[in-house]
N, C-alpha and C positions, 0 to 999 in steps of 0.2 A: 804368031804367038798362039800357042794354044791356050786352053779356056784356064787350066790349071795354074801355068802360070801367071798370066791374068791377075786370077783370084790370090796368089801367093804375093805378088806385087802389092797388091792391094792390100790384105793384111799386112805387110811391111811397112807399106807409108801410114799405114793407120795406126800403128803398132808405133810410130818414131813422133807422128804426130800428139797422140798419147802421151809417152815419155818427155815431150817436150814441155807440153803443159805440167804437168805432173813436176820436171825439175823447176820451173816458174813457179807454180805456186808453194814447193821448199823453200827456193831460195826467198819468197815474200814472207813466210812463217818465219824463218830465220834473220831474217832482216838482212839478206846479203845481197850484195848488188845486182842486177838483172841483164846488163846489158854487158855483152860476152868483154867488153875492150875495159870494163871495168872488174870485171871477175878476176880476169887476168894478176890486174897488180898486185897485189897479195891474198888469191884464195885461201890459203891454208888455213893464214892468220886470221882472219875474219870470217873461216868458220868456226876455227877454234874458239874464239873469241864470244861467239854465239850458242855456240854446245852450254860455253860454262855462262854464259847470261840466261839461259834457258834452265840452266842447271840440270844437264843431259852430262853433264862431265865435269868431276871436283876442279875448283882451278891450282894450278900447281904453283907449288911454295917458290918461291922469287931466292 
C-alpha cells in the first residue's frame, strides 16, 4: 500500500468516526433513540415528533 493511500484510509476512518459521534450527540439533543435496533422502529415518527417539540417545525393540523 502506498503512503497515500495510507493517509486517504486514515482520513476516511476518521472522517466516519467523526460523523458518528456527531449523529450521537443529534440524536441526544433530540431526544431520539441511540441505539440503531431502536431507531429502526419508528424513525420518522419520532423525529417528526421532535422537530415540532423543539419547535424546528410547525405541528400539522390533525
Amino acid at each position: 500500500m502506498e503512503d497515500n493511500e495510507y493517509w486517504e484510509l486514515e482520513r476516511r476512518a476518521s472522517n466516519l468516526h467523526q460523523l458518528s459521534r456527531l449523529s450521537t450527540e443529534l440524536c441526544r439533543f433530540l431526544e431520539l433513540p441511540i441505539d440503531p435496533a431502536d431507531m429502526a422502529v419508528d424513525m420518522e415518527k419520532a423525529f417528526e415528533q421532535s422537530l415540532i417539540k423543539h419547535g424546528i417545525v410547525p405541528e400539522k393540523d390533525k
